[in-house]
ZAMARGU-4260 file (C-alpha; in steps of 0.2 Angstrom, whole numbers, plus 5000, padded with zeros to 4 digits):
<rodrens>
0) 5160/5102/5289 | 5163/5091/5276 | 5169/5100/5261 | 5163/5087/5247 | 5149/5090/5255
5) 5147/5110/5252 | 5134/5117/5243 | 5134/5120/5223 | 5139/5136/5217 | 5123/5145/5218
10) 5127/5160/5206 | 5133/5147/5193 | 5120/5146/5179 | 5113/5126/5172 | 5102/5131/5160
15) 5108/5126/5144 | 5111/5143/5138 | 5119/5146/5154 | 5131/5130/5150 | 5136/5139/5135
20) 5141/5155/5139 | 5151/5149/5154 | 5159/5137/5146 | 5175/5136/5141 | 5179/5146/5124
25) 5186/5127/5116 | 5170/5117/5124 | 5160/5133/5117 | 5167/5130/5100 | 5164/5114/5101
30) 5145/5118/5105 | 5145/5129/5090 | 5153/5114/5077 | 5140/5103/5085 | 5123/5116/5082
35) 5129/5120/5064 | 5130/5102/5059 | 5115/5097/5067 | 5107/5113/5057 | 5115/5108/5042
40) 5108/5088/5043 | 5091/5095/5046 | 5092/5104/5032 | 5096/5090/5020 | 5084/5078/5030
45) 5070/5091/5024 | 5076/5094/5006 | 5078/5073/5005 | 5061/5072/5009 | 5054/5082/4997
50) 5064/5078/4984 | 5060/5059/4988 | 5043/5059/4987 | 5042/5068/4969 | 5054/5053/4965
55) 5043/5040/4971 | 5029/5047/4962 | 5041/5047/4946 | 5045/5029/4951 | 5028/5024/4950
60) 5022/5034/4935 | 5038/5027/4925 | 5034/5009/4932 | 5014/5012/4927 | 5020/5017/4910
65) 5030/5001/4905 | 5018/4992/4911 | 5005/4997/4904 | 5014/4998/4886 | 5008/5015/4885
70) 5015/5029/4874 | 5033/5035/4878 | 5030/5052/4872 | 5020/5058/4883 | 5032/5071/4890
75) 5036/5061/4909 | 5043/5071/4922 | 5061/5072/4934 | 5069/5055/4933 | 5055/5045/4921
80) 5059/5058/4908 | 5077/5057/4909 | 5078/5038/4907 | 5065/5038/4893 | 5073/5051/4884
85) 5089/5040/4885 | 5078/5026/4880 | 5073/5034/4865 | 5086/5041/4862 | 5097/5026/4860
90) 5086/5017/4851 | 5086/5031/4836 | 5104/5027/4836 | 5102/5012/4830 | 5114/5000/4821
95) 5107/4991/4806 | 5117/4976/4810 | 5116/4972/4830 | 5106/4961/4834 | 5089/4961/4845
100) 5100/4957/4861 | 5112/4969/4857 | 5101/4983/4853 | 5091/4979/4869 | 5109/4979/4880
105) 5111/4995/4872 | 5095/5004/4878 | 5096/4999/4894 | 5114/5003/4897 | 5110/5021/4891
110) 5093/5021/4903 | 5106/5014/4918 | 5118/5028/4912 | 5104/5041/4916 | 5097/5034/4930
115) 5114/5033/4940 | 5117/5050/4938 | 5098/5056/4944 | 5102/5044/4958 | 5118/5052/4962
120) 5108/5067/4962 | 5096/5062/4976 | 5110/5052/4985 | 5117/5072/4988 | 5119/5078/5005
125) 5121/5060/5011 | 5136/5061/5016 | 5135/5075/5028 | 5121/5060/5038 | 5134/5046/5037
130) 5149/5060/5042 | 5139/5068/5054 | 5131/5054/5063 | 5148/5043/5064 | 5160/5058/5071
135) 5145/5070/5082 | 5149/5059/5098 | 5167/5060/5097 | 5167/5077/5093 | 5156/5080/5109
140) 5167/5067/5118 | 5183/5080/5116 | 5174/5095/5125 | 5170/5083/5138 | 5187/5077/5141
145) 5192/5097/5139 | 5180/5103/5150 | 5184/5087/5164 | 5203/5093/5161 | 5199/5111/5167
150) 5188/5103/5182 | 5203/5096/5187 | 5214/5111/5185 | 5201/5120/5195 | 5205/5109/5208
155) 5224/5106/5207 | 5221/5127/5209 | 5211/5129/5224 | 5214/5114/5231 | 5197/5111/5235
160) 5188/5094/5230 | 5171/5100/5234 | 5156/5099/5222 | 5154/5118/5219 | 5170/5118/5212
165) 5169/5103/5201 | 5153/5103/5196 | 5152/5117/5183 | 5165/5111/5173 | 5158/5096/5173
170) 5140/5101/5167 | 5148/5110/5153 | 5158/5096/5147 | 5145/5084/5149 | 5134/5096/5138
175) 5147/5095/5124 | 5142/5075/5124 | 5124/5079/5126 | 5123/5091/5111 | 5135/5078/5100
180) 5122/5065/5103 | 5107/5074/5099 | 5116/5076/5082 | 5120/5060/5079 | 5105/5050/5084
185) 5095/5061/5070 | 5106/5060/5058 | 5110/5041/5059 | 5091/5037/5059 | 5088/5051/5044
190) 5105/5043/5033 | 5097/5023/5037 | 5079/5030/5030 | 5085/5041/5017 | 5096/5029/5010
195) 5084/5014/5011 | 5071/5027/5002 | 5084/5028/4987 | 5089/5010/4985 | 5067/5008/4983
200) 5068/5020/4970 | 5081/5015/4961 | 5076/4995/4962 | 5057/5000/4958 | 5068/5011/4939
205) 5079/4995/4938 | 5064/4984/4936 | 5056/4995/4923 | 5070/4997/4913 | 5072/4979/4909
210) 5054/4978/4903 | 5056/4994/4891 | 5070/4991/4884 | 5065/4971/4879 | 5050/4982/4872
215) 5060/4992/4862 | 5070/4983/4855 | 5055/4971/4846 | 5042/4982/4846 | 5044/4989/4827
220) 5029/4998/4828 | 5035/5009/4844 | 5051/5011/4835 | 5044/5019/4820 | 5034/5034/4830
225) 5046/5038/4837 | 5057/5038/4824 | 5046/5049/4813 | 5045/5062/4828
</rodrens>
């Protein structure tokens, strides 16, 4: 009979739990690194989400506001009441002798200034996407090439070439590679999303900011309310 021709191991377990608990103990802590990252990306890819929909909603209210040349006191929420309370507060700190330009630069750096630290604040967690997603499949790509070493070594042992002695070292390995994939497909597609969602947000304060601060800086009769408050 030809031996590469004998049947699989029937008392070696697939299933994926199977997999793990056979595998070897540095392909099984590779498994483990794997499932705790890929927890740990869903877990920012949830937050993000909801954290990115209030800002959007802030985005468009701020936006609406300048717009709309309504009243700046109004109390906005999140990220719109950070960079109007910068606004504002820049412009109380008014220099008699700058000029209209100047004062307007002045605004809107101190706007900027706030709005780069809320974005750095949304941008959190990111880096555990771009991390993830980049080094997952290599990560995975080591317990393969452990797990095909030992196949071999299994081999060189028994001197035996047949599937049932190859084959569940294989399948363990190639698990390590299937479990660093499914981590990083996620977590590429999530950080590409994520950080597109940010750069909208941030363009859509940008563009408001110009506006108020050219308001500001010659609108005397916004100036003076605010200033009495």
């Amino acid at each position: 009979m030809d031996p590469t021709s004998a049947p699989i191991d029937a008392g070696h377990d697939f299933s994926f739990v199977g997999l793990f608990l056979q595998a070897d103990p540095i392909v099984k802590g590779v498994m483990i690194l794997l499932v705790v990252a890929s927890l740990a990306c869903w877990t920012v890819v949830f937050e993000k989400v909801v954290r990115l929909a209030a800002a959007r909603r802030q985005a468009k209210a701020f936006d609406a506001l300048v717009r709309s040349g309504g009243s700046l006191e109004t109390g906005m929420p999140g990220i719109a009441g950070h960079v109007v309370k910068a606004a504002l507060d820049a412009w109380r700190d008014q220099d008699a002798s700058e000029t209209r330009a100047e004062r307007r630069d002045r605004i809107e750096r101190a706007m900027r200034g706030a709005l780069t630290l809320e974005v750095k604040r949304l941008q959190n967690g990111l880096a555990l996407l771009a991390t993830s997603g980049s080094t997952a499949p290599f990560v995975g790509l080591f317990g393969t090439v452990w797990g095909i070493m030992n196949s071999f070594s299994s081999i060189a042992r028994s001197q035996d070439t047949s599937l049932a002695v190859v084959a569940p070292g294989i399948a363990e390995a190639l698990f390590a590679t299937a479990i660093g994939l499914v981590v990083a497909i996620p977590a590429v597609m999530a950080y590409n999303k994520l950080a597109n969602d940010v750069g909208r947000i941030q363009s859509t304060f940008v563009s408001g900011i110009g506006l108020l601060g050219n308001r500001l800086a010659r609108d005397r009769g916004v100036q003076h309310r605010a200033a009495a408050e």
